[in-house]
BAMARMI-418748 format. One record per residue: residue number from 1; residue in one letter; x, y, z of N, C-alpha, C in turn. Coordinates in Angstrom, 3 decimals. Example, Ala and Ser with C-alpha at 12.3 -4.5 7.8 and 13.67 -1.06 7.14 Angstrom:
residues 2
<node num="1" residu="A" n_X="13.190" n_Y="-5.690" n_Z="7.800" ca_X="12.300" ca_Y="-4.500" ca_Z="7.800" c_X="13.200" c_Y="-3.300" c_Z="7.800"/>
<node num="2" residu="S" n_X="12.850" n_Y="-2.250" n_Z="7.080" ca_X="13.670" ca_Y="-1.060" ca_Z="7.140" c_X="12.900" c_Y="0.030" c_Z="7.870"/>
***
This chain:
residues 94
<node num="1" residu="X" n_X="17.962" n_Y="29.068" n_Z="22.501" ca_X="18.542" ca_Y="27.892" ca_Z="21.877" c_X="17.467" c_Y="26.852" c_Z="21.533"/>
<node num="2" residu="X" n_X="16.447" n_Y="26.916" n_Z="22.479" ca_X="15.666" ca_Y="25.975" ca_Z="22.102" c_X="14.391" c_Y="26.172" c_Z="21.218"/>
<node num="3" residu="X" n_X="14.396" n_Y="27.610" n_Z="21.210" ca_X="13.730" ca_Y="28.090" ca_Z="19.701" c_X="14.107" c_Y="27.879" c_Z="18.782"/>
<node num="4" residu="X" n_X="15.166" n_Y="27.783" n_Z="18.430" ca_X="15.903" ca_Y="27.810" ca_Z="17.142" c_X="15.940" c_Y="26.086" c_Z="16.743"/>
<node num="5" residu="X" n_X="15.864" n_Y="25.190" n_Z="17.785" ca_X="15.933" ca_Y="23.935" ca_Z="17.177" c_X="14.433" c_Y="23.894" c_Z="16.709"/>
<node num="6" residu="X" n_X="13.236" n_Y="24.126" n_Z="18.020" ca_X="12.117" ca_Y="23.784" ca_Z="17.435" c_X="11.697" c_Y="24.654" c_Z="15.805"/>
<node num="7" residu="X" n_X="12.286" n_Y="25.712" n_Z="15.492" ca_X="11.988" ca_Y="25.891" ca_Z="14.382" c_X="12.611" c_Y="25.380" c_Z="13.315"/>
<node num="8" residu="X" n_X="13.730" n_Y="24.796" n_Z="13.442" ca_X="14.416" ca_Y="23.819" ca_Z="12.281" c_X="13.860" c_Y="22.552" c_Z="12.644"/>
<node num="9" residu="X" n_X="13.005" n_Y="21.585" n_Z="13.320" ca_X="12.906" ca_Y="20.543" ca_Z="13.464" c_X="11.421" c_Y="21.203" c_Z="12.467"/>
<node num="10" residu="X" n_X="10.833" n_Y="21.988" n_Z="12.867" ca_X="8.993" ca_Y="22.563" ca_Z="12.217" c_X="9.912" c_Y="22.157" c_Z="10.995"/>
<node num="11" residu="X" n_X="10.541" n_Y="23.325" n_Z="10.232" ca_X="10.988" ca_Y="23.478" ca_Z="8.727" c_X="11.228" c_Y="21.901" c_Z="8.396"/>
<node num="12" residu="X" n_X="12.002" n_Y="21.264" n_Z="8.755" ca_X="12.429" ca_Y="20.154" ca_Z="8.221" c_X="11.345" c_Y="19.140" c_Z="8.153"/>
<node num="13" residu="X" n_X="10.283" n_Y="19.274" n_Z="9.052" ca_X="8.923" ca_Y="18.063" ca_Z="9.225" c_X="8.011" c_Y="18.570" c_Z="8.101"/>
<node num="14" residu="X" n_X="8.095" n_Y="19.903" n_Z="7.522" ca_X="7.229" ca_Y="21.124" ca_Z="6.816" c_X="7.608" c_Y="20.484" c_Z="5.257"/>
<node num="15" residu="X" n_X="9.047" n_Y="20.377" n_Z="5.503" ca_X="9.987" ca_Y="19.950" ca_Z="4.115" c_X="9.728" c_Y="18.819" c_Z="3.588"/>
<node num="16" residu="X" n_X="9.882" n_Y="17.867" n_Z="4.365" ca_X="9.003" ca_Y="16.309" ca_Z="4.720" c_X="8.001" c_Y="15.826" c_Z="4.061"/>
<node num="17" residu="X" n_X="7.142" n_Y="16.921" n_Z="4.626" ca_X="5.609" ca_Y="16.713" ca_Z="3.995" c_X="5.500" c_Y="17.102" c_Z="2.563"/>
<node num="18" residu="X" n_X="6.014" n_Y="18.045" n_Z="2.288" ca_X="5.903" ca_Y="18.714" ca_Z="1.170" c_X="6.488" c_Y="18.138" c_Z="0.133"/>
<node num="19" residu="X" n_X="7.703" n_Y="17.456" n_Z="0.591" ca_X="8.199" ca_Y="16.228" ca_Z="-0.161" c_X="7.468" c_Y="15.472" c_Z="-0.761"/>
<node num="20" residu="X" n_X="6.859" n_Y="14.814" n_Z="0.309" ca_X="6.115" ca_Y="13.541" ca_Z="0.625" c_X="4.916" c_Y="14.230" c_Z="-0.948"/>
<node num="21" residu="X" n_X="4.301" n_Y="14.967" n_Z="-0.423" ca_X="3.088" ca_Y="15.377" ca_Z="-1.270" c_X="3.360" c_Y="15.564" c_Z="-2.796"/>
<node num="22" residu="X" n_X="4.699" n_Y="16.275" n_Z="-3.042" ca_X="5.258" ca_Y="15.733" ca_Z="-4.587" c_X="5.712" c_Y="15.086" c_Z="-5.001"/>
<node num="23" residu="X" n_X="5.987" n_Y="13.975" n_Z="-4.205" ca_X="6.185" ca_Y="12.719" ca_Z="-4.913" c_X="4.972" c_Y="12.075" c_Z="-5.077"/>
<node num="24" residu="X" n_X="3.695" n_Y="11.777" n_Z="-4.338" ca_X="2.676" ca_Y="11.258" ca_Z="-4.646" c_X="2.084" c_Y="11.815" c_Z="-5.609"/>
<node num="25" residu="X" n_X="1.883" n_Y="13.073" n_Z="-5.767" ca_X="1.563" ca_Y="13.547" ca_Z="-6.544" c_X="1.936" c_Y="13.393" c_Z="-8.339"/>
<node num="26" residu="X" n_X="3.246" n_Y="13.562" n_Z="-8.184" ca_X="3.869" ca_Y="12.742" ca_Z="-9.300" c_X="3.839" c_Y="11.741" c_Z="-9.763"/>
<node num="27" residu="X" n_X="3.530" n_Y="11.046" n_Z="-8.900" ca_X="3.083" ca_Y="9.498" ca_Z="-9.439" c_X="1.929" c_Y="9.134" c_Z="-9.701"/>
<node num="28" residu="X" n_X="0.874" n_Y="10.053" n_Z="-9.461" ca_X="-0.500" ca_Y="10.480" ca_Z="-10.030" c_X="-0.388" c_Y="10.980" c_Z="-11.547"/>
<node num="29" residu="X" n_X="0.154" n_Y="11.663" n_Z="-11.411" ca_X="0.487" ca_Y="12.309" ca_Z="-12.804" c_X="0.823" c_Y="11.309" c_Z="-13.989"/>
<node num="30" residu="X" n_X="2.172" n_Y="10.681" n_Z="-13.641" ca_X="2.796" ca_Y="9.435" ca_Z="-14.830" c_X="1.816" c_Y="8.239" c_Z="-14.698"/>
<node num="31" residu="X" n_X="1.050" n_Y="7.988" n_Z="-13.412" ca_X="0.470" ca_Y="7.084" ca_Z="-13.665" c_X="-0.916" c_Y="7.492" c_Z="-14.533"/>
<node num="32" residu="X" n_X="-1.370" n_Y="8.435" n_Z="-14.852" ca_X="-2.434" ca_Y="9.257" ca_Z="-15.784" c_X="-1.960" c_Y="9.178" c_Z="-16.563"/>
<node num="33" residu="X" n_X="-0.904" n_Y="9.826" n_Z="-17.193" ca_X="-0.141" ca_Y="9.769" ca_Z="-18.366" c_X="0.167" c_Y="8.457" c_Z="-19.341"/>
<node num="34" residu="X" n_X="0.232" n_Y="7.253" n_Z="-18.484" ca_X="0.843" ca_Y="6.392" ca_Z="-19.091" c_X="-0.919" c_Y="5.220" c_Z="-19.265"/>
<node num="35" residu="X" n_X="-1.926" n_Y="6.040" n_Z="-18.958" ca_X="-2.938" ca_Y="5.590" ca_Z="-19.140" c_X="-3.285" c_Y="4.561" c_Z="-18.443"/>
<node num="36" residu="X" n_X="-3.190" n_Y="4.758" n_Z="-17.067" ca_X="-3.778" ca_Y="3.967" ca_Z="-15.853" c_X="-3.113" c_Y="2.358" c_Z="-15.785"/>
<node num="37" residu="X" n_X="-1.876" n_Y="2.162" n_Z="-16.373" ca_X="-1.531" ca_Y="0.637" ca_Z="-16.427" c_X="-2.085" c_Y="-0.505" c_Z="-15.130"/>
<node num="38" residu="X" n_X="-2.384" n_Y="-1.323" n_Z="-15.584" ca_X="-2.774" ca_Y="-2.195" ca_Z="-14.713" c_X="-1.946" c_Y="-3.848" c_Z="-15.143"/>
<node num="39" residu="X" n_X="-1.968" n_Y="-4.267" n_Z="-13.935" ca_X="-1.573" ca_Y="-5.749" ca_Z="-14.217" c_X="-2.475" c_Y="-6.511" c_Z="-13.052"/>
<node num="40" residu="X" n_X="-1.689" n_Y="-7.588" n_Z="-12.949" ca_X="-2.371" ca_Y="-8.685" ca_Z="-12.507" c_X="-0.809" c_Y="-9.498" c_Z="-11.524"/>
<node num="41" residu="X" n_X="-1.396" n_Y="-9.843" n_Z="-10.774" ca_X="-0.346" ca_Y="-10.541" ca_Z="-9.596" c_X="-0.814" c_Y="-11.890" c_Z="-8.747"/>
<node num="42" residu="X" n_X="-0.103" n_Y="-12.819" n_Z="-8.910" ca_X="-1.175" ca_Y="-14.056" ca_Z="-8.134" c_X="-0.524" c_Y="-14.428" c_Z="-6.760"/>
<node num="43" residu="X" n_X="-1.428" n_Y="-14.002" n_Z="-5.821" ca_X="-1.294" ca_Y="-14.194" ca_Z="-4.659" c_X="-2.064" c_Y="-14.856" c_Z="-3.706"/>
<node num="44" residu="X" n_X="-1.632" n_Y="-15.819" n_Z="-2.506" ca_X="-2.234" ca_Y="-16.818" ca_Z="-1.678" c_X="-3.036" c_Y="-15.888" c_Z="-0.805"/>
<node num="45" residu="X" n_X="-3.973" n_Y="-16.576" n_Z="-0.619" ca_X="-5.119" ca_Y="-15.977" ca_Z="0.136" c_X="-5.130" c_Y="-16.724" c_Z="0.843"/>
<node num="46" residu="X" n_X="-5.200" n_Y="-16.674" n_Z="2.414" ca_X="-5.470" ca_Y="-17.458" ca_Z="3.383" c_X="-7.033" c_Y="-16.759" c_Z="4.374"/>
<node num="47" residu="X" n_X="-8.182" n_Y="-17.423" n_Z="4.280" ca_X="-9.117" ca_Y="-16.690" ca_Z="5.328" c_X="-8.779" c_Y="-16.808" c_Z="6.743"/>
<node num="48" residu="X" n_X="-9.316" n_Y="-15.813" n_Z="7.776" ca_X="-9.298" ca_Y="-16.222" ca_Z="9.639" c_X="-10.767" c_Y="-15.948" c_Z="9.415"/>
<node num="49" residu="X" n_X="-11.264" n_Y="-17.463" n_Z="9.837" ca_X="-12.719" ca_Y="-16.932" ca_Z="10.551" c_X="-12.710" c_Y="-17.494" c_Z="12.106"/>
<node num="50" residu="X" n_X="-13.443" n_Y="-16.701" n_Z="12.748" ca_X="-13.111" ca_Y="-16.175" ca_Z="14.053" c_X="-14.579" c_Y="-17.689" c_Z="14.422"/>
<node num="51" residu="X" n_X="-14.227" n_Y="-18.008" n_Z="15.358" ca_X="-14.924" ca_Y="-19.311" ca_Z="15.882" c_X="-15.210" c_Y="-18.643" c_Z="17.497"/>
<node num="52" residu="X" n_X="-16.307" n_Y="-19.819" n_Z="18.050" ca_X="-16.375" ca_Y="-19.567" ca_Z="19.963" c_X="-15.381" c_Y="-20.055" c_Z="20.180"/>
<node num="53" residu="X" n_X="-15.135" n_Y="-19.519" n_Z="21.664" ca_X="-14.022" ca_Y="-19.431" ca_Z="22.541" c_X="-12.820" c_Y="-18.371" c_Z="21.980"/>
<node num="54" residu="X" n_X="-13.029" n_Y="-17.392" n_Z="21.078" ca_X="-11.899" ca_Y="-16.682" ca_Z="21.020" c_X="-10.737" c_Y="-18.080" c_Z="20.025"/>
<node num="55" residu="X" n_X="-10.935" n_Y="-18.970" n_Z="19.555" ca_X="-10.628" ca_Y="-19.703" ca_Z="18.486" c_X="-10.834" c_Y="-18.928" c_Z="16.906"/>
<node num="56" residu="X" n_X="-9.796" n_Y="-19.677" n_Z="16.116" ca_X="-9.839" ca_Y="-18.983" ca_Z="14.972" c_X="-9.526" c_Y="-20.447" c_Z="13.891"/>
<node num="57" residu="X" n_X="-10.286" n_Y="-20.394" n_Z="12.684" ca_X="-10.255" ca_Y="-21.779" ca_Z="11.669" c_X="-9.123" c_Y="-20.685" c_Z="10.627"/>
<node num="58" residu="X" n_X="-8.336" n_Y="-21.546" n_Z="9.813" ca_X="-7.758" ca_Y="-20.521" ca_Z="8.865" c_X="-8.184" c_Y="-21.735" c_Z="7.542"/>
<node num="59" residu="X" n_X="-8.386" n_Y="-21.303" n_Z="6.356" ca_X="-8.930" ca_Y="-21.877" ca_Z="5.052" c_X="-7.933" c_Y="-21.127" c_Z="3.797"/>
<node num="60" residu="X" n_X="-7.545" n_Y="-21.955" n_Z="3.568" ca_X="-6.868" ca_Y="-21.390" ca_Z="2.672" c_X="-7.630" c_Y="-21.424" c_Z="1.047"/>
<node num="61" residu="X" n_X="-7.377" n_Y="-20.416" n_Z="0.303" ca_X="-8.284" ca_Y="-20.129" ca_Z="-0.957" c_X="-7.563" c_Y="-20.525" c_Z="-2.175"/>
<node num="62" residu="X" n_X="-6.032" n_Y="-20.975" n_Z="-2.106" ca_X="-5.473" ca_Y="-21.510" ca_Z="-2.986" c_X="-4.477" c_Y="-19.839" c_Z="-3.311"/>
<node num="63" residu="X" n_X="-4.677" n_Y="-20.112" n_Z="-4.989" ca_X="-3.951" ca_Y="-19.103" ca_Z="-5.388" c_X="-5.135" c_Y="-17.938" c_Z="-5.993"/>
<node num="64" residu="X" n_X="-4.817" n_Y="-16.269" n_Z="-6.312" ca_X="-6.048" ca_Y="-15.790" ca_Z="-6.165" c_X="-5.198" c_Y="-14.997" c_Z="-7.443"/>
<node num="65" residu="X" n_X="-5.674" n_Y="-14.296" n_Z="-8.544" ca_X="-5.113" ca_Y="-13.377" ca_Z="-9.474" c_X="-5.833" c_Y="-11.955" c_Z="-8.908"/>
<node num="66" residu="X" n_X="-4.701" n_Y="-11.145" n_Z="-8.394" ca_X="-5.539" ca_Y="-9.975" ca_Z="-7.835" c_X="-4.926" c_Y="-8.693" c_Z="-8.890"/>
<node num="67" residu="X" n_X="-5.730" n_Y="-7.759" n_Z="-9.442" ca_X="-5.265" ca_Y="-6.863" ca_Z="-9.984" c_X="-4.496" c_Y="-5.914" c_Z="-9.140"/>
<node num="68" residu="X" n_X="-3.637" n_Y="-5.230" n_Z="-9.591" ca_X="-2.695" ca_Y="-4.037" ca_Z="-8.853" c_X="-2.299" c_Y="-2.918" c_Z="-10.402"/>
<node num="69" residu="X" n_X="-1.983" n_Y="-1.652" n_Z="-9.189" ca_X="-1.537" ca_Y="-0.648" ca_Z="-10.547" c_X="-0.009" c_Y="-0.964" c_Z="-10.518"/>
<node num="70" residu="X" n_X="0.450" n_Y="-0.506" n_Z="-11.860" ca_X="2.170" ca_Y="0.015" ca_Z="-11.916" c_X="2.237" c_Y="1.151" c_Z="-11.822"/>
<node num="71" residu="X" n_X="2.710" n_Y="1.372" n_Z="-9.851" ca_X="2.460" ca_Y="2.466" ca_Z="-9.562" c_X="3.566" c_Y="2.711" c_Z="-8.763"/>
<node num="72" residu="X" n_X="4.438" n_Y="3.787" n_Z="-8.058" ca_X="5.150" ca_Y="3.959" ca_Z="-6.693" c_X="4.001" c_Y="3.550" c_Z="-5.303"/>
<node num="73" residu="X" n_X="3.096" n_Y="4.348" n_Z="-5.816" ca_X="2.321" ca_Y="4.214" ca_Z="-4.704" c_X="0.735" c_Y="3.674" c_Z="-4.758"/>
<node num="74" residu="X" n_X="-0.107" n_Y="2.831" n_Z="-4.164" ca_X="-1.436" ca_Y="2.500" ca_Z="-4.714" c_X="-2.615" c_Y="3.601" c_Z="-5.436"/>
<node num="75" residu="X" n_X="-2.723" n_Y="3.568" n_Z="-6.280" ca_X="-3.628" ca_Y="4.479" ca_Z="-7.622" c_X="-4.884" c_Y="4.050" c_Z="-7.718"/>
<node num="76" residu="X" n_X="-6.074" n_Y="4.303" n_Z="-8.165" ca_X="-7.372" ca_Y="3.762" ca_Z="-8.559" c_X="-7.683" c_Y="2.771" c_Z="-7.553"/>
<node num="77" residu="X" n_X="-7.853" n_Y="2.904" n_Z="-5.975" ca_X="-8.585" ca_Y="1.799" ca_Z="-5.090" c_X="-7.532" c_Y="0.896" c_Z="-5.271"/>
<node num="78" residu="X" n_X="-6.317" n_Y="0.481" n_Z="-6.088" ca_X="-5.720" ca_Y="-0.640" ca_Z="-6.194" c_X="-4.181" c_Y="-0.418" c_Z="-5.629"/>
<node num="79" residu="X" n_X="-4.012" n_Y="-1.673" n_Z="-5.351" ca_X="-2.463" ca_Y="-1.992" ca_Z="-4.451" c_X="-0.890" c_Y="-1.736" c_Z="-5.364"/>
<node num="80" residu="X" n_X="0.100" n_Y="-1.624" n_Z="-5.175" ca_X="0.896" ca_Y="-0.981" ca_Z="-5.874" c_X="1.550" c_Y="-3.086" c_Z="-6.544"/>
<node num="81" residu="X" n_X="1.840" n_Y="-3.053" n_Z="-7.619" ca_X="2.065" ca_Y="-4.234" ca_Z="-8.119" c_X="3.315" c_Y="-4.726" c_Z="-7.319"/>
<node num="82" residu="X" n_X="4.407" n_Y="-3.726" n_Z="-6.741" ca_X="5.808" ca_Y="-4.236" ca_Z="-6.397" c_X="5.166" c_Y="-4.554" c_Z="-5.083"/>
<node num="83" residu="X" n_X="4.261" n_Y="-4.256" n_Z="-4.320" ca_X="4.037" ca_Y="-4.821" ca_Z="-3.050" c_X="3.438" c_Y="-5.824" c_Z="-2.704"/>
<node num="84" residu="X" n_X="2.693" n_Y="-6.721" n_Z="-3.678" ca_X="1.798" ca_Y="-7.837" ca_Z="-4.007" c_X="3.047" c_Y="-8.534" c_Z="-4.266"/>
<node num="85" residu="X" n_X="4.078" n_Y="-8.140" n_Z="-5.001" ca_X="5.263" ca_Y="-9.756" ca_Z="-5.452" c_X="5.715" c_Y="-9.981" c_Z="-4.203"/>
<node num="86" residu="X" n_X="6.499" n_Y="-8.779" n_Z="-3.660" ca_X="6.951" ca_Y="-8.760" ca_Z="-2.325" c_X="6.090" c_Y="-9.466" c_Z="-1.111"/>
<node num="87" residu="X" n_X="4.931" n_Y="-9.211" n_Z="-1.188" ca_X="4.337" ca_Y="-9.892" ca_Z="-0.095" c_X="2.773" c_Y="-10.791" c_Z="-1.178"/>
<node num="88" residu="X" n_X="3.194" n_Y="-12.089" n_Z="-1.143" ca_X="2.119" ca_Y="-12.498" ca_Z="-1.960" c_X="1.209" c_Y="-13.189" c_Z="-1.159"/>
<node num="89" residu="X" n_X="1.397" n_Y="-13.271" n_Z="0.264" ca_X="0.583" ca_Y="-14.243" ca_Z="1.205" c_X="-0.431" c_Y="-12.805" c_Z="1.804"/>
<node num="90" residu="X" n_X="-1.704" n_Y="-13.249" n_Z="1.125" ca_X="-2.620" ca_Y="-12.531" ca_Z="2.156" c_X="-3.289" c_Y="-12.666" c_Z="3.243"/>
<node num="91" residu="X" n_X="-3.284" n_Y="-12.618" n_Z="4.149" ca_X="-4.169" ca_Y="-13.387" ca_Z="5.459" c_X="-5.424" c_Y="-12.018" c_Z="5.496"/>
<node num="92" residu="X" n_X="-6.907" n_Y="-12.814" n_Z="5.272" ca_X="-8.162" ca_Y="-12.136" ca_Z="5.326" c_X="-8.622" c_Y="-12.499" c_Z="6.643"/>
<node num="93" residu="X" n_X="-8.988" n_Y="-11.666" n_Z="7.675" ca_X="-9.822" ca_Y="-11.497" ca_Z="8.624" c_X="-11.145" c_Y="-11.136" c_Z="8.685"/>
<node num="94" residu="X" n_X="-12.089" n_Y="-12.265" n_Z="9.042" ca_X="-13.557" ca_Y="-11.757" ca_Z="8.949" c_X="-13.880" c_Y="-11.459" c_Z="10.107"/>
***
């Protein structure tokens, strides 16, 4: 009995992945296809620089225009554009 689950839990984690891998994949593809679209997204940048005593200064950088792809998932080194609107506050750690 307990063979039979661990081999449907394998198949289904197997299925998963394999999923997982054609959908990224696909979105490699249209995002090639549609000739690498890029935009632009303006998002707050906040720095942490780390001070003595385990203290931290935070500086804020204003507003920052950061490029992103129109992508499902991040493409070319760059961040996916729907996740930059969604989260536009960046906090940088040095």
């Amino acid at each position: 009995m307990l063979r039979l689950i661990g081999k449907w839990i394998a198949r289904c984690a197997a299925g998963a992945l394999v999923a997982a891998a054609l959908l990224y994949m696909g979105d490699w593809a249209v995002f090639l296809a549609r000739n690498a679209p890029r935009g632009t997204v303006s998002v707050q940048r906040v720095l942490v620089v780390p001070l003595k005593g385990n203290k931290q200064e935070y500086v804020g950088e204003g507003n920052v225009d950061q490029p992103c792809a129109q992508a499902l998932f991040g493409q070319s080194g760059l961040d996916p554009c729907w996740q930059l609107r969604r989260h536009p506050r960046q906090v940088v750690t040095y």
